[in-house]
mmCIF file of the C-alpha atoms, coordinates in Angstrom:
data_MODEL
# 
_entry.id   MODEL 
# 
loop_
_atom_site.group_PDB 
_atom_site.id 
_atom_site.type_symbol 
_atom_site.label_atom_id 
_atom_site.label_alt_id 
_atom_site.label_comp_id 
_atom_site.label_asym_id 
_atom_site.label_entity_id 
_atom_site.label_seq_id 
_atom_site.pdbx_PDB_ins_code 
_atom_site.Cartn_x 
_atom_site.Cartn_y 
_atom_site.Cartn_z 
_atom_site.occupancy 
_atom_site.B_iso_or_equiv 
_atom_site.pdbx_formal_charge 
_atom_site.auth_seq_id 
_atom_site.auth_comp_id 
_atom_site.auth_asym_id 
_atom_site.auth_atom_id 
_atom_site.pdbx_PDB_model_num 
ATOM 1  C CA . UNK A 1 1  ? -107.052 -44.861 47.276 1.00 0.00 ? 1  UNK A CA 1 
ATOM 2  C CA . UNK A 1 2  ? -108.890 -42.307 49.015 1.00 0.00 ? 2  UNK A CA 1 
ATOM 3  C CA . UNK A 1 3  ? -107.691 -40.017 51.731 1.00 0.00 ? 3  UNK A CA 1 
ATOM 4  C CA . UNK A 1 4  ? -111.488 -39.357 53.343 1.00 0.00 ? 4  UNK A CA 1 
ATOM 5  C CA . UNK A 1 5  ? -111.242 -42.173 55.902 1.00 0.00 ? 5  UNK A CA 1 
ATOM 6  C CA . UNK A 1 6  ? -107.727 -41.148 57.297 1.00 0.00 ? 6  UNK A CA 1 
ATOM 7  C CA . UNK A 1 7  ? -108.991 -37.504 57.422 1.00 0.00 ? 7  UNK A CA 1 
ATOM 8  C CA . UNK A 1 8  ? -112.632 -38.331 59.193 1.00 0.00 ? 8  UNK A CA 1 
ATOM 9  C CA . UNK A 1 9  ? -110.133 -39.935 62.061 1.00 0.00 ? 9  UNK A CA 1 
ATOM 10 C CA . UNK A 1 10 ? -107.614 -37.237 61.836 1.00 0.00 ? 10 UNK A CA 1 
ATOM 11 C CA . UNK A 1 11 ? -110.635 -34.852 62.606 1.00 0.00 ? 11 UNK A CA 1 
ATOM 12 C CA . UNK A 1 12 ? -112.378 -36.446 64.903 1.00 0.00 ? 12 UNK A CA 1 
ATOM 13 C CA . UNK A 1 13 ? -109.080 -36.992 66.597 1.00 0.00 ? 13 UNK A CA 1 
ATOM 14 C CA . UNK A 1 14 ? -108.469 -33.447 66.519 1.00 0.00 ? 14 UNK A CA 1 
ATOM 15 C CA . UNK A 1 15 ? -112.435 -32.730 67.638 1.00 0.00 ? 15 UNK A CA 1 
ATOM 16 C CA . UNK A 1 16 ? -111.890 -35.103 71.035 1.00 0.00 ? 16 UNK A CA 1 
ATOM 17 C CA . UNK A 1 17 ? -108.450 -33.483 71.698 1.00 0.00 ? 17 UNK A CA 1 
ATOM 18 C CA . UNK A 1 18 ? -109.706 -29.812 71.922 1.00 0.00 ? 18 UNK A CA 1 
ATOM 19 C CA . UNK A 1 19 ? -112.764 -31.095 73.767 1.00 0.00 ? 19 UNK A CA 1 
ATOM 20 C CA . UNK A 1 20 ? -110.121 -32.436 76.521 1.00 0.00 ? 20 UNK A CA 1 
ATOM 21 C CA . UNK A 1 21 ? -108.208 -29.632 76.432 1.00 0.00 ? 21 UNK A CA 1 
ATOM 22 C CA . UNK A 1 22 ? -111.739 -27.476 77.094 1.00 0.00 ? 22 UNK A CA 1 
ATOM 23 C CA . UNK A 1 23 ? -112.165 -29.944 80.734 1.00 0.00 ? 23 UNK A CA 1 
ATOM 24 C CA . UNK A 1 24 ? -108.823 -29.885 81.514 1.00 0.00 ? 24 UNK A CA 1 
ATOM 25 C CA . UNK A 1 25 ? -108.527 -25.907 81.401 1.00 0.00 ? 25 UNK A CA 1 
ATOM 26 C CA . UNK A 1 26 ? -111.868 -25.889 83.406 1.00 0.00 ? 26 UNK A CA 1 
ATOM 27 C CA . UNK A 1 27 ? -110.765 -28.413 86.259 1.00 0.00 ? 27 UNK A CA 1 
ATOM 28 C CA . UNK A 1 28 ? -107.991 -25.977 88.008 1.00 0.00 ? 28 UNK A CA 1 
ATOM 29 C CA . UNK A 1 29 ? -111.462 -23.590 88.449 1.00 0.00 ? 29 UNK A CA 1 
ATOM 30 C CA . UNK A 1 30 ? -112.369 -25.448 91.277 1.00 0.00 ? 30 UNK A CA 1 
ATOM 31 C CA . UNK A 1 31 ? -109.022 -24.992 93.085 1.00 0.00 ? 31 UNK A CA 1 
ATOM 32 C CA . UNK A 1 32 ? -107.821 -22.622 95.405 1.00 0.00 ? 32 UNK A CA 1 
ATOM 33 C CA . UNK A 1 33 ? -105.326 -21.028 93.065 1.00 0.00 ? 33 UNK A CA 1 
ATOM 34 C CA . UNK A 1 34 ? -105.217 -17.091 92.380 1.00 0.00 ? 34 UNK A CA 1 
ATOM 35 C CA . UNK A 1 35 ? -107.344 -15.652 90.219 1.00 0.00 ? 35 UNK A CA 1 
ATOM 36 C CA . UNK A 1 36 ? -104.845 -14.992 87.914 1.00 0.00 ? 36 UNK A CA 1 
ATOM 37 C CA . UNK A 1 37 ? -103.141 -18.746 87.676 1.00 0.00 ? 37 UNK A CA 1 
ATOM 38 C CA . UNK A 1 38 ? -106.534 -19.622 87.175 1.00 0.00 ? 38 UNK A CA 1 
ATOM 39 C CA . UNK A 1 39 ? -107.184 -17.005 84.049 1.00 0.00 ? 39 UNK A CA 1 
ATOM 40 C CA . UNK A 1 40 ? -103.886 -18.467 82.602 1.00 0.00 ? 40 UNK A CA 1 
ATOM 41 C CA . UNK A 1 41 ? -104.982 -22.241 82.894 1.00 0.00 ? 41 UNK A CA 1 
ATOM 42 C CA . UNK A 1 42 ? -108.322 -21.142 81.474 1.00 0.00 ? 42 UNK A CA 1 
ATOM 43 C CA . UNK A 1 43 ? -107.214 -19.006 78.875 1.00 0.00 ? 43 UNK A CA 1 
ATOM 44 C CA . UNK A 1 44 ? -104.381 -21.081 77.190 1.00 0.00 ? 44 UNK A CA 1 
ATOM 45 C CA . UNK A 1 45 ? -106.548 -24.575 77.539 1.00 0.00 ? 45 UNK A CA 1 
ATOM 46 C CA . UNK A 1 46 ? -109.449 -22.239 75.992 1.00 0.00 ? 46 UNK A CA 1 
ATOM 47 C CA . UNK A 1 47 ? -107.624 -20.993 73.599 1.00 0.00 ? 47 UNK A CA 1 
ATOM 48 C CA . UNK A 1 48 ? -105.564 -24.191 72.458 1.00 0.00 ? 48 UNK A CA 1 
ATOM 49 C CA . UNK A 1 49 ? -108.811 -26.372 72.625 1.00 0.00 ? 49 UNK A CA 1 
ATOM 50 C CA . UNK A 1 50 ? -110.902 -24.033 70.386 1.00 0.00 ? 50 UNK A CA 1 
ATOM 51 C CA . UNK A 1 51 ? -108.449 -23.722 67.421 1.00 0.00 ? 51 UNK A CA 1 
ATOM 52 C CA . UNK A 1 52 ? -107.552 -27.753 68.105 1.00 0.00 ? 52 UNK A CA 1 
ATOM 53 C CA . UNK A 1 53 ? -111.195 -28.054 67.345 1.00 0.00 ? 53 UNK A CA 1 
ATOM 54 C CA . UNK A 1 54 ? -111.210 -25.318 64.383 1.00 0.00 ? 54 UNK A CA 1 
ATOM 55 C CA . UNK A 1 55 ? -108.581 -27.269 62.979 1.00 0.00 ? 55 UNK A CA 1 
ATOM 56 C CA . UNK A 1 56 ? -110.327 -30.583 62.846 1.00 0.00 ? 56 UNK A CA 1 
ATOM 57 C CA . UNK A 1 57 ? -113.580 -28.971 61.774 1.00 0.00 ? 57 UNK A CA 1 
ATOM 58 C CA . UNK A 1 58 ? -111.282 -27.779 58.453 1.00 0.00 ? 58 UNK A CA 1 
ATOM 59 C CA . UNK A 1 59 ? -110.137 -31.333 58.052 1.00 0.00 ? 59 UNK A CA 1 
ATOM 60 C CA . UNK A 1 60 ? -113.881 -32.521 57.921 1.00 0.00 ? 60 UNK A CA 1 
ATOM 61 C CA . UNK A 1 61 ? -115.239 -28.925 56.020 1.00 0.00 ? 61 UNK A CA 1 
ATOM 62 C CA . UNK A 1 62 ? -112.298 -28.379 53.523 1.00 0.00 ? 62 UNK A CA 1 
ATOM 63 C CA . UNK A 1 63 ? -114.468 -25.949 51.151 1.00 0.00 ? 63 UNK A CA 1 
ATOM 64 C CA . UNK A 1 64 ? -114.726 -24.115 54.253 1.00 0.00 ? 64 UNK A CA 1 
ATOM 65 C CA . UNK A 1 65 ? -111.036 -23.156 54.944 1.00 0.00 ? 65 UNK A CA 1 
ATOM 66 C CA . UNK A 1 66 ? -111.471 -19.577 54.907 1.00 0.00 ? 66 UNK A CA 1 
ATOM 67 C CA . UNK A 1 67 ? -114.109 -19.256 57.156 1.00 0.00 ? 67 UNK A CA 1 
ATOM 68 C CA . UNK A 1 68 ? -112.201 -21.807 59.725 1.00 0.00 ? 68 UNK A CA 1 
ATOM 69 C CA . UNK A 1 69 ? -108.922 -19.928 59.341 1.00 0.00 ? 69 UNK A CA 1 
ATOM 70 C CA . UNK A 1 70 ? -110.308 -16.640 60.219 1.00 0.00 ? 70 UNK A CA 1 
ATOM 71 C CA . UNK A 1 71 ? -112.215 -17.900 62.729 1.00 0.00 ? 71 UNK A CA 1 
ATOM 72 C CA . UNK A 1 72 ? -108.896 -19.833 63.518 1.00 0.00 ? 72 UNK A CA 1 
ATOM 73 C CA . UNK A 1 73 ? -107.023 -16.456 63.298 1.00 0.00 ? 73 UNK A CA 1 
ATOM 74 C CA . UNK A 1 74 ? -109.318 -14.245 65.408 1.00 0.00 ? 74 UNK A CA 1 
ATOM 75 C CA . UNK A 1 75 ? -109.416 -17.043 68.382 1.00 0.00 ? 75 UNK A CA 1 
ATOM 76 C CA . UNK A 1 76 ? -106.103 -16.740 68.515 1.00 0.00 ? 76 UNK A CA 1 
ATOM 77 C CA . UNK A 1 77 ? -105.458 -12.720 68.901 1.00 0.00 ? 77 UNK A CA 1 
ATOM 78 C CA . UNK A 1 78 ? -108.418 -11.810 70.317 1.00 0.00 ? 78 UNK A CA 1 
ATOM 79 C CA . UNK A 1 79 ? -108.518 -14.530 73.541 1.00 0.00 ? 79 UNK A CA 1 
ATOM 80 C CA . UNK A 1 80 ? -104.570 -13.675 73.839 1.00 0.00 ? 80 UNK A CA 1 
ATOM 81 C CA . UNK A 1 81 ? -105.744 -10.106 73.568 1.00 0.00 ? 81 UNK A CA 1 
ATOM 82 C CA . UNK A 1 82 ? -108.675 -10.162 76.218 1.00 0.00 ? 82 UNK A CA 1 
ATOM 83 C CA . UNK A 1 83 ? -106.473 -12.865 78.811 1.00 0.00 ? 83 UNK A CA 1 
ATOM 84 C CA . UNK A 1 84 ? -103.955 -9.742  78.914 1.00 0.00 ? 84 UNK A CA 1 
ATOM 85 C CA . UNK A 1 85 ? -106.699 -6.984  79.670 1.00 0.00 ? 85 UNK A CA 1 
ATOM 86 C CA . UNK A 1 86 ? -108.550 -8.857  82.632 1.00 0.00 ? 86 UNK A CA 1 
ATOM 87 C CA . UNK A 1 87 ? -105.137 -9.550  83.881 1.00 0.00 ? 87 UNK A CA 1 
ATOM 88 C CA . UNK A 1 88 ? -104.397 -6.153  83.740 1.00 0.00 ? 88 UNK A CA 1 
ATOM 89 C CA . UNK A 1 89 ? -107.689 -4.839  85.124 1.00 0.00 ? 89 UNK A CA 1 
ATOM 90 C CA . UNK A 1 90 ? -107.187 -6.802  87.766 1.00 0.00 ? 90 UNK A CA 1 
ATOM 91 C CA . UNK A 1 91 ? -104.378 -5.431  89.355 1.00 0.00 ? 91 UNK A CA 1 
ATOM 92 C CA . UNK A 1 92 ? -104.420 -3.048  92.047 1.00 0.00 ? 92 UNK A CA 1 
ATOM 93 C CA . UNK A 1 93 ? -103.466 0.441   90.668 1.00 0.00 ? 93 UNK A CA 1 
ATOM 94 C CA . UNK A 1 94 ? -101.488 2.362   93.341 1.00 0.00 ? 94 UNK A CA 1 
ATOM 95 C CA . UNK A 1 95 ? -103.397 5.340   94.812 1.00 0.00 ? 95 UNK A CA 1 
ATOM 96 C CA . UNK A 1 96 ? -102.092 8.761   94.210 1.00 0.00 ? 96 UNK A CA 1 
# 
């Protein structure tokens, strides 16, 4: 017995999954929320999405795993990393 089948549906499971996750984060856009609530919804449905996807891209590419993992690896630090600066840079510094 082979394991392809149950890994194709795994994947594209996966695949759908971080494609909902991509809408969902992009819906509260439209709302009147702060800029910032709407970084975080954007930024963590972005970010969980992406690698969702990455991870059933290295169910269906397995001779590809450490391409997908850095890929995996750098989605996660560097869209962490860049949420935090524009929320930063956002904020009002006090004038002197």
């Amino acid at each position: 017995m082979t394991l392809a089948p149950v890994f194709n549906l795994l994947s594209g499971l996966l695949l759908a999954l971080g494609l909902l996750f991509w809408f969902a984060g992009s819906w509260p856009l439209l709302g009147k929320a702060s800029y910032l609530t709407k970084l975080h919804y954007l930024g963590v449905a972005d970010t969980l999405g992406s690698a969702l996807m990455l991870l059933g891209l290295l169910l269906r590419f397995n001779r590809e795993w450490p391409l997908l993992l850095l890929a995996l690896l750098s989605l996660v630090v560097w869209n962490t990393i860049f949420g935090y600066v524009l929320a930063v840079c956002s904020q009002a510094r006090p004038r002197s």
